[in-house]
PyMOL CGO cylinders between C-alpha atoms (Angstrom):
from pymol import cmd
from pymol.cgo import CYLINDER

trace = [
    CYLINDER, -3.87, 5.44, -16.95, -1.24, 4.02, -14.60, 0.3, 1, 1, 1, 1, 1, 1,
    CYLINDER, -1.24, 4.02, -14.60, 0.72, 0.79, -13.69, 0.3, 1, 1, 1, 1, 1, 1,
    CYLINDER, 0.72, 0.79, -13.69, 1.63, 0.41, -9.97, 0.3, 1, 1, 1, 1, 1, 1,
    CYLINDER, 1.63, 0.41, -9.97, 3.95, -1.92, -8.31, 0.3, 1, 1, 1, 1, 1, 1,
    CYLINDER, 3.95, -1.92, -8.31, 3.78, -3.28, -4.77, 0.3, 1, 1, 1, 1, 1, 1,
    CYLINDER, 3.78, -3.28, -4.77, 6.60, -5.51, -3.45, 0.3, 1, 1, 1, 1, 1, 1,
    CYLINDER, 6.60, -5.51, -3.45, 7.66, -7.70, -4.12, 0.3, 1, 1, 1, 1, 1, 1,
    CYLINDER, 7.66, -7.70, -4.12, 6.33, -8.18, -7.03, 0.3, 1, 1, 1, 1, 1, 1,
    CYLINDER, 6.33, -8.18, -7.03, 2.21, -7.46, -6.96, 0.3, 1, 1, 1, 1, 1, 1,
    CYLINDER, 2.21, -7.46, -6.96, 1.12, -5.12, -9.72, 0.3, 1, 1, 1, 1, 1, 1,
    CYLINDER, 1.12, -5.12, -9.72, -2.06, -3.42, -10.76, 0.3, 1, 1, 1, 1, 1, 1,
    CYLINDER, -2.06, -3.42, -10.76, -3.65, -0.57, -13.66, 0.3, 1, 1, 1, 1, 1, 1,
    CYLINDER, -3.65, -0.57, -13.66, -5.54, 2.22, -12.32, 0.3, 1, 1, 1, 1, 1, 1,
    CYLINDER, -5.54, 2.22, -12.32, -7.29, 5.61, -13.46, 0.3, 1, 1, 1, 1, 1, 1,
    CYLINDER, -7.29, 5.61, -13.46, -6.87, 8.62, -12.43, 0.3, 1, 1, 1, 1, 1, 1,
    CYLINDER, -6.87, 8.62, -12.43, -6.82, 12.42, -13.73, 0.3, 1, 1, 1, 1, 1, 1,
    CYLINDER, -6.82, 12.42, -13.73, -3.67, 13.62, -14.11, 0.3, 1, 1, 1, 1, 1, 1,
    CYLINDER, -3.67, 13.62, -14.11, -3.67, 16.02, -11.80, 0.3, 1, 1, 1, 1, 1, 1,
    CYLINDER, -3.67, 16.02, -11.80, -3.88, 13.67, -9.07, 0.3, 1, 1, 1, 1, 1, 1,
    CYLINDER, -3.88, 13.67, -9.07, -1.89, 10.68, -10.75, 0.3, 1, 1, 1, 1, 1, 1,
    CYLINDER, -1.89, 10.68, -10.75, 1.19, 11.31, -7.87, 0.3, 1, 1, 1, 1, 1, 1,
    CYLINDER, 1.19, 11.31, -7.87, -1.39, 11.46, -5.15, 0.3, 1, 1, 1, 1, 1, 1,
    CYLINDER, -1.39, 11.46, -5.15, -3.26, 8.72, -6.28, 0.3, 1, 1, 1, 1, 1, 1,
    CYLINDER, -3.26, 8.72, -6.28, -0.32, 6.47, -6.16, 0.3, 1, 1, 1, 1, 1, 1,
    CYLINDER, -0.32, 6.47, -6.16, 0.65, 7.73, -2.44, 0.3, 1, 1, 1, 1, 1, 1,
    CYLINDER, 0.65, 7.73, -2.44, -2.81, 7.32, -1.32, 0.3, 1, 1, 1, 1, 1, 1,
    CYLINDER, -2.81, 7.32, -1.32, -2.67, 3.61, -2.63, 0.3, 1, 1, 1, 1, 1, 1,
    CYLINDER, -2.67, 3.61, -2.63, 0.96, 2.77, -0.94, 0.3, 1, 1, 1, 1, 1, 1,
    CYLINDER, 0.96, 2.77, -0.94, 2.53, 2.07, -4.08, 0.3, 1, 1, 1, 1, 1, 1,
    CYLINDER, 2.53, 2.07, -4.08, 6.81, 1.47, -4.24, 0.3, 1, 1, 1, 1, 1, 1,
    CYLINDER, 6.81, 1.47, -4.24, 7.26, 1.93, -8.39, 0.3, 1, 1, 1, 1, 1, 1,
    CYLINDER, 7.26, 1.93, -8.39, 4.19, 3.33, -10.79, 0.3, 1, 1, 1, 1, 1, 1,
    CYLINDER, 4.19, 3.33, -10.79, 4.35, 4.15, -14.29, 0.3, 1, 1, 1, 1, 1, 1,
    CYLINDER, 4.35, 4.15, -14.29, 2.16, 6.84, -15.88, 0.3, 1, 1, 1, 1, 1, 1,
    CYLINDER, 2.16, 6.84, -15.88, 1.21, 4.89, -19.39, 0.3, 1, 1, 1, 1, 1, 1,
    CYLINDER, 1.21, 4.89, -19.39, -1.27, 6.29, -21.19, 0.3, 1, 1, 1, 1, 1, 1,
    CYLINDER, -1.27, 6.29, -21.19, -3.63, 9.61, -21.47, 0.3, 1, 1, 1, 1, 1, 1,
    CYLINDER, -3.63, 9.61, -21.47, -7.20, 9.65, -22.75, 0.3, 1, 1, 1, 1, 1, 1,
    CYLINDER, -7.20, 9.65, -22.75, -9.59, 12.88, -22.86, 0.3, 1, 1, 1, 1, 1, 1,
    CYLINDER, -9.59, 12.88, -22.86, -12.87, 10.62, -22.12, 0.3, 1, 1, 1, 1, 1, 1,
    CYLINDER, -12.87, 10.62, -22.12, -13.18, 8.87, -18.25, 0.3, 1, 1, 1, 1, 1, 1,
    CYLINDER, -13.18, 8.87, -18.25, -15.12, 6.10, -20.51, 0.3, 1, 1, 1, 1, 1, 1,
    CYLINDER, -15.12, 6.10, -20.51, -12.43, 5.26, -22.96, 0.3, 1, 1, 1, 1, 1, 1,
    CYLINDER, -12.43, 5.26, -22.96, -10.31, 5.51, -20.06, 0.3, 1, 1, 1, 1, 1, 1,
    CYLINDER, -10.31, 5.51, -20.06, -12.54, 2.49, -18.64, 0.3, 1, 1, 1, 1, 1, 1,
    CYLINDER, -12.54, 2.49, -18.64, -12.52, 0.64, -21.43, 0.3, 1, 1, 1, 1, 1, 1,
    CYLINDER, -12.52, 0.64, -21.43, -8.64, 0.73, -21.78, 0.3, 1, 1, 1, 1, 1, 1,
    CYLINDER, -8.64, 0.73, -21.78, -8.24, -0.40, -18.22, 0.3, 1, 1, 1, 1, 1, 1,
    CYLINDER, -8.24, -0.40, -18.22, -10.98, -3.20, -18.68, 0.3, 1, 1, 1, 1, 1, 1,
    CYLINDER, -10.98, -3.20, -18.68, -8.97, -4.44, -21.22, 0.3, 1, 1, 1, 1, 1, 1,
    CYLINDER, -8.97, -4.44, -21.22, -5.16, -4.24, -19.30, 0.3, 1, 1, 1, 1, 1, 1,
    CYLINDER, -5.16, -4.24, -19.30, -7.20, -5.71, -16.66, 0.3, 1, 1, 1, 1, 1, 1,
    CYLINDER, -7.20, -5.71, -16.66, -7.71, -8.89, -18.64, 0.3, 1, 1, 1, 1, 1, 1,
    CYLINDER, -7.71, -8.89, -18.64, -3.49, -9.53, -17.80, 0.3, 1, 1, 1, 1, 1, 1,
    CYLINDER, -3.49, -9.53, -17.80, -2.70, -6.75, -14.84, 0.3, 1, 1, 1, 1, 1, 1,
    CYLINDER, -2.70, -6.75, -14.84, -5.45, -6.77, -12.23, 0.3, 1, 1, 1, 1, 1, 1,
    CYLINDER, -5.45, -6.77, -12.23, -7.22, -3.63, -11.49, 0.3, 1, 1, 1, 1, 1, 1,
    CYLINDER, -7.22, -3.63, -11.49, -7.00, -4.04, -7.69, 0.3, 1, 1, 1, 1, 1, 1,
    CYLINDER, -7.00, -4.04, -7.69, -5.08, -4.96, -4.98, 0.3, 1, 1, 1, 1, 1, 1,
    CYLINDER, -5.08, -4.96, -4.98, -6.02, -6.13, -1.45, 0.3, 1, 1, 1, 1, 1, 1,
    CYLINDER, -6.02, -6.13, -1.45, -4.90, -4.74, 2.15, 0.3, 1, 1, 1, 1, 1, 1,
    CYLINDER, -4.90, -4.74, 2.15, -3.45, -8.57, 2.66, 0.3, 1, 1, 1, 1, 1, 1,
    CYLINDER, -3.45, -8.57, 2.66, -1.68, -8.61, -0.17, 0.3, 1, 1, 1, 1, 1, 1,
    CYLINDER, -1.68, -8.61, -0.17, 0.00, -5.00, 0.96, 0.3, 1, 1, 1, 1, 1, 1,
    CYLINDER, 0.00, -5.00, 0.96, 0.61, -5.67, 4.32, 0.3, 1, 1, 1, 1, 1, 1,
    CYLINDER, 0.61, -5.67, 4.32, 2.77, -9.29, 2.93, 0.3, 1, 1, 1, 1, 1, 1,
    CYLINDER, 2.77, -9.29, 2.93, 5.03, -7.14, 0.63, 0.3, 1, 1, 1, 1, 1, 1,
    CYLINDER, 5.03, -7.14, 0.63, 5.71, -4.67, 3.68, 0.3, 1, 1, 1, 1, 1, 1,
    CYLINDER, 5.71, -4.67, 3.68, 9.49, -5.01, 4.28, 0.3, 1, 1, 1, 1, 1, 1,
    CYLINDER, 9.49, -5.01, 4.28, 10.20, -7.00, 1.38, 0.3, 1, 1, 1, 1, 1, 1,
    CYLINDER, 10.20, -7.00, 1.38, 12.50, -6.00, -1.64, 0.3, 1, 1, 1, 1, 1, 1,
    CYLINDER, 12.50, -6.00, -1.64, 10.80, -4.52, -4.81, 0.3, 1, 1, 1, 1, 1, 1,
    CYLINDER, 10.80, -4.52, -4.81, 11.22, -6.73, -7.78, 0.3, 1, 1, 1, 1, 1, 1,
    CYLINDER, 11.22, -6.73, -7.78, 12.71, -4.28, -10.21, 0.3, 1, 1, 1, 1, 1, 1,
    CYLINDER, 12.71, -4.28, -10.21, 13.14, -7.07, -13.32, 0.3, 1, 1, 1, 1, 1, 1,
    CYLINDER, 13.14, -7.07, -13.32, 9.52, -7.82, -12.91, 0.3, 1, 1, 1, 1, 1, 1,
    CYLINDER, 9.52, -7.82, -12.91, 8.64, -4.61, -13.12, 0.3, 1, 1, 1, 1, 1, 1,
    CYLINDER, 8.64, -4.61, -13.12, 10.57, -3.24, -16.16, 0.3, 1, 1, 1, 1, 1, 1,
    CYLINDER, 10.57, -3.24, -16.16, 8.99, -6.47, -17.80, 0.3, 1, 1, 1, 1, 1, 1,
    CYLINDER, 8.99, -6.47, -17.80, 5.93, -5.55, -17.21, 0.3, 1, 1, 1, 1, 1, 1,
    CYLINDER, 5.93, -5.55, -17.21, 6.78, -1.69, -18.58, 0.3, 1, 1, 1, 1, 1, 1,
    CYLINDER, 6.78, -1.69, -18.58, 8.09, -3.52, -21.50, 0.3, 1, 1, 1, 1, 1, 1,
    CYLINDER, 8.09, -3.52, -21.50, 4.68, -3.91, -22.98, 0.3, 1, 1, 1, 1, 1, 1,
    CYLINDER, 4.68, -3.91, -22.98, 3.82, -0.29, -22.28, 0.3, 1, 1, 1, 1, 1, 1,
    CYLINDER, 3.82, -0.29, -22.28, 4.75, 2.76, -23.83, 0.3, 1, 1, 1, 1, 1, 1,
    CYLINDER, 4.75, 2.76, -23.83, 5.43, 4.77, -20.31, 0.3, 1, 1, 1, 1, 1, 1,
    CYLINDER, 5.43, 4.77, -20.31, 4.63, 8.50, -20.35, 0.3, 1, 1, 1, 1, 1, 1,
    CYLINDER, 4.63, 8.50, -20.35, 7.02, 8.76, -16.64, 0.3, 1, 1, 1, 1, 1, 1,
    CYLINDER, 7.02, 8.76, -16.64, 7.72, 6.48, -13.89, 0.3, 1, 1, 1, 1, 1, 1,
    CYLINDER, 7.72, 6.48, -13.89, 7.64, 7.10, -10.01, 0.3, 1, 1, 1, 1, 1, 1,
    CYLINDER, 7.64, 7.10, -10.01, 9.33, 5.69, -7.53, 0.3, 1, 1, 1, 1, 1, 1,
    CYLINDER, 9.33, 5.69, -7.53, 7.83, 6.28, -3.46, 0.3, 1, 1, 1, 1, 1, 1,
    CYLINDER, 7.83, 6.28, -3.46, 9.64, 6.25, 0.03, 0.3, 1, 1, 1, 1, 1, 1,
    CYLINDER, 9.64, 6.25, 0.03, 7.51, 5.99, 3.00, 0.3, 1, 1, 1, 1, 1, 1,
    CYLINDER, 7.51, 5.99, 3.00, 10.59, 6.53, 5.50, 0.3, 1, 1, 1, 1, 1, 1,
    CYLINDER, 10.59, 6.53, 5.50, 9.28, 3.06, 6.75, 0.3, 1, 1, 1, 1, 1, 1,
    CYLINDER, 9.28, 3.06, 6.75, 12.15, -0.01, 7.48, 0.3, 1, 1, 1, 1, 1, 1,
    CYLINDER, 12.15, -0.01, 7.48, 10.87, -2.88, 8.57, 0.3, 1, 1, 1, 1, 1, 1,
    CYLINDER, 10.87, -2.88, 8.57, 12.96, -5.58, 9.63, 0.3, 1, 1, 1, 1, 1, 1,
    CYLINDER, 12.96, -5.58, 9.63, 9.61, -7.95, 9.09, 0.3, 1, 1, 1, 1, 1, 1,
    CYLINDER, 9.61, -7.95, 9.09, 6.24, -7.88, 7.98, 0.3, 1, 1, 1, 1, 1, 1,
    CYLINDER, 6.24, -7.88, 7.98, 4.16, -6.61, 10.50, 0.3, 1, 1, 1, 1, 1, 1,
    CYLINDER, 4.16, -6.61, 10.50, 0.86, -8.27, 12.22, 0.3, 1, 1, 1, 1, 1, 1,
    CYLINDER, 0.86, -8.27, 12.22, -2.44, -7.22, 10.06, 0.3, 1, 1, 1, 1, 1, 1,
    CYLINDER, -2.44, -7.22, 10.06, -4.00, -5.43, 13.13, 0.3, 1, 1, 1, 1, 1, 1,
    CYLINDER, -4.00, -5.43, 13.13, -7.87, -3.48, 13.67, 0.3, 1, 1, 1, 1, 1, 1,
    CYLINDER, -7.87, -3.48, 13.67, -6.79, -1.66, 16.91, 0.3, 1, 1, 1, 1, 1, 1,
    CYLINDER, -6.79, -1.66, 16.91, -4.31, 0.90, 16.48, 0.3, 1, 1, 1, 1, 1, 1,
    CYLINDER, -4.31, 0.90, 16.48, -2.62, 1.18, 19.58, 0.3, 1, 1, 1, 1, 1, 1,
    CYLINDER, -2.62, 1.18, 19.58, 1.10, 1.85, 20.21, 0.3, 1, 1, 1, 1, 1, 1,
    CYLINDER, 1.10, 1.85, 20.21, 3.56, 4.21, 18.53, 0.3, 1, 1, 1, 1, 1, 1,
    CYLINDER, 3.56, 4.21, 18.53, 3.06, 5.34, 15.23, 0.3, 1, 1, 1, 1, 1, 1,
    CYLINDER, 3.06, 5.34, 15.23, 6.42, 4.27, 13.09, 0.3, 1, 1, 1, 1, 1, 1,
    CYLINDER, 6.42, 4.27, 13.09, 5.28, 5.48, 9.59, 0.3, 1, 1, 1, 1, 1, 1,
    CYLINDER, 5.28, 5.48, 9.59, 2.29, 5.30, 6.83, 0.3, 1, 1, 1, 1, 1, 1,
    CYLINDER, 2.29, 5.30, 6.83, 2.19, 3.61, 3.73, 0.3, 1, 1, 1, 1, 1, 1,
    CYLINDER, 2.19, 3.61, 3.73, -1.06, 4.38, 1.34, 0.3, 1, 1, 1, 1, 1, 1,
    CYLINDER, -1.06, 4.38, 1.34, -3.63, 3.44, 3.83, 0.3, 1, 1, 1, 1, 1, 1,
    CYLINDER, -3.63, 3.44, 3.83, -2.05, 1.50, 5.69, 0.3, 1, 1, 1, 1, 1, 1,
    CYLINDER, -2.05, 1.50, 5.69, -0.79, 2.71, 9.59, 0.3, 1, 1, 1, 1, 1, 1,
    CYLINDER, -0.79, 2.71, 9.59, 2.20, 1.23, 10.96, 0.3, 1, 1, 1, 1, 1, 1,
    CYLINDER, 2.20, 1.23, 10.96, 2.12, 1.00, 14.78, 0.3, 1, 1, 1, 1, 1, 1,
    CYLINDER, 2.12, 1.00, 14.78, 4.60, -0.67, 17.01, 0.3, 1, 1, 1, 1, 1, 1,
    CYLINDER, 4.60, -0.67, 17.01, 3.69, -1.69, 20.52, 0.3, 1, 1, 1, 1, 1, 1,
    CYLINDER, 3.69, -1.69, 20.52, 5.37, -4.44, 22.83, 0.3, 1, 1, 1, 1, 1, 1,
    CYLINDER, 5.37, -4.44, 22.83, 8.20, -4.81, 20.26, 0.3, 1, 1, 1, 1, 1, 1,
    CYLINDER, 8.20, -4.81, 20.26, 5.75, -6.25, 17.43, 0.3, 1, 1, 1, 1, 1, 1,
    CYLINDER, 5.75, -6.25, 17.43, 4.60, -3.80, 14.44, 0.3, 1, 1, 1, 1, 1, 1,
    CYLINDER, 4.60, -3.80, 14.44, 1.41, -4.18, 13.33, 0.3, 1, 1, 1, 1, 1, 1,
    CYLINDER, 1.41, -4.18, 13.33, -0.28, -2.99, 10.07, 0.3, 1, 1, 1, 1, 1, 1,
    CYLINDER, -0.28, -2.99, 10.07, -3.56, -1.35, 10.50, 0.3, 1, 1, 1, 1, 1, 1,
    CYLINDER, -3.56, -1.35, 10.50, -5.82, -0.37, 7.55, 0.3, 1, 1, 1, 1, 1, 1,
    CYLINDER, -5.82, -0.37, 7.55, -6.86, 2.81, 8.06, 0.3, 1, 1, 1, 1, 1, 1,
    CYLINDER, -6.86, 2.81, 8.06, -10.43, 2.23, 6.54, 0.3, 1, 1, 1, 1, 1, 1,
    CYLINDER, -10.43, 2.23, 6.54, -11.23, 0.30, 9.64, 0.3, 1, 1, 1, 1, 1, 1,
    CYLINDER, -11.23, 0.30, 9.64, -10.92, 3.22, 11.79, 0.3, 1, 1, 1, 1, 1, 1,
    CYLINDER, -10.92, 3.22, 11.79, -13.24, 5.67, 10.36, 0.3, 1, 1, 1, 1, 1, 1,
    CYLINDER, -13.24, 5.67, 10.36, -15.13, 7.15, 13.41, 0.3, 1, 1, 1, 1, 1, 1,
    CYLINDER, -15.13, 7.15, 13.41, -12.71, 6.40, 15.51, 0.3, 1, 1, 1, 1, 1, 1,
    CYLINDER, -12.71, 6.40, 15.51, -11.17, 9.06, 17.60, 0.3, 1, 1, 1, 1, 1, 1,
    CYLINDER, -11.17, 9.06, 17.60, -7.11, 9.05, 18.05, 0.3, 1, 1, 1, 1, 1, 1,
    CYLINDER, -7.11, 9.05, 18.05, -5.16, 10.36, 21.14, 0.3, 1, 1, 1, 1, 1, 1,
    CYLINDER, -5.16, 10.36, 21.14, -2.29, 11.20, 22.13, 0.3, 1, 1, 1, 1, 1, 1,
    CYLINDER, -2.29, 11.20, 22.13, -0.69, 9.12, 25.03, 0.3, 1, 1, 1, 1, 1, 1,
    CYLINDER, -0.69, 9.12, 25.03, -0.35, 5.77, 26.33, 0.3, 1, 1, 1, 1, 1, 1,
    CYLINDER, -0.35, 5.77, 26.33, -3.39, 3.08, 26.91, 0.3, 1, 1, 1, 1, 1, 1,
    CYLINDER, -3.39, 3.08, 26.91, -4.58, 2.86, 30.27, 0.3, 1, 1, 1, 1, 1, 1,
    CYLINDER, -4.58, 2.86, 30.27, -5.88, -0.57, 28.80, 0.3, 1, 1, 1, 1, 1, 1,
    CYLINDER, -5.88, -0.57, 28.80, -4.22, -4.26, 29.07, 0.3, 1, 1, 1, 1, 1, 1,
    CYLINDER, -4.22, -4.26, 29.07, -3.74, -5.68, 25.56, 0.3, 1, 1, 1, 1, 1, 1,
    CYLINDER, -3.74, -5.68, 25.56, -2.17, -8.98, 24.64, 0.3, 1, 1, 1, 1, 1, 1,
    CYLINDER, -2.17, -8.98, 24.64, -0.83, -7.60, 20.96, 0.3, 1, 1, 1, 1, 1, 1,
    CYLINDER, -0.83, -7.60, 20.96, 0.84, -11.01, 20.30, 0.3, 1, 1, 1, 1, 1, 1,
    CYLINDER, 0.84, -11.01, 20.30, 2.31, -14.48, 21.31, 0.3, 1, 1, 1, 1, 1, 1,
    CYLINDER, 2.31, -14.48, 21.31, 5.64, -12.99, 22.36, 0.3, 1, 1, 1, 1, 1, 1,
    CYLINDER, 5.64, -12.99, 22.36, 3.83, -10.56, 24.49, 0.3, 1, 1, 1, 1, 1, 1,
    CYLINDER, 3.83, -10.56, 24.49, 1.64, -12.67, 26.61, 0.3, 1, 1, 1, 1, 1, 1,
    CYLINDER, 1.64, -12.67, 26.61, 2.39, -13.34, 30.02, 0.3, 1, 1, 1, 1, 1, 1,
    CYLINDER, 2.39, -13.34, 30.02, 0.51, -15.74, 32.08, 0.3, 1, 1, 1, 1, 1, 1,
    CYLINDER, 0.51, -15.74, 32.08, -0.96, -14.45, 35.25, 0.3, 1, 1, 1, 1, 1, 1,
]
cmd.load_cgo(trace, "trace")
């Protein structure tokens, strides 16, 4: 069982086997996680996080990912939240991503690829950086090279013809 922490301060409890608790956390995008408990049945394991879930939720949206991007980790609300855990080993992530704001919540992933965080593809294009979820581009094909396609990508972009 785990505890993972998105900024700035958006936590959650997962399950996982052990073996895959690191890449687990990675695959979700998490900043801080806390490994917190081991169980030898995936049903007690269940139950356990059934019953965290009752005061940590067991799930975290895109939205709610993409609005922490670029924002400082709240490190006091996390240790509080530890507090009331008896934590096995903590892990912290770096994604090699700065942001100087939170990007756009985008479908079409166009543009330069600045970084990856979980499942969640960071593209800039036309000096915006936009957040695409990686889920929505399953069958999609990716490329190499510039558009040959006219996009607005934002407000600040468009230019009237």
């Amino acid at each position: 069982m785990y505890l993972a922490g998105f900024a700035p301060a958006t936590f959650k409890v997962g399950v996982t086997r052990l073996g895959r608790l690191a890449t687990r956390l990675r695959e979700q995008g998490a900043d801080h996680a806390a490994h917190v408990h081991s169980v030898s049945d995936g049903r007690v394991a269940r139950r356990l996080e059934r019953e965290i879930a009752e005061g940590v939720p067991d799930q975290v949206r895109v939205t709610t990912k993409v609005a922490g991007l670029g924002r400082r980790f709240d490190l006091d609300a996390w240790w509080a939240l530890l507090g009331e855990f008896r934590v096995v080993r903590t892990f912290e992530f770096d994604y090699g991503v700065a942001l100087d704001s939170r990007p756009v919540q985008e479908v079409l992933a166009t543009g330069t690829v600045v970084g990856s965080k979980g499942r969640l593809l960071l593209v800039e294009r036309s000096g915006g950086t936009y957040a695409v979820d990686l889920r929505d581009l399953l069958g999609y094909e990716l490329r190499p090279g510039a558009t040959n396609r006219d996009l607005q990508v934002s407000l600040g972009s468009f230019e009237p013809s």
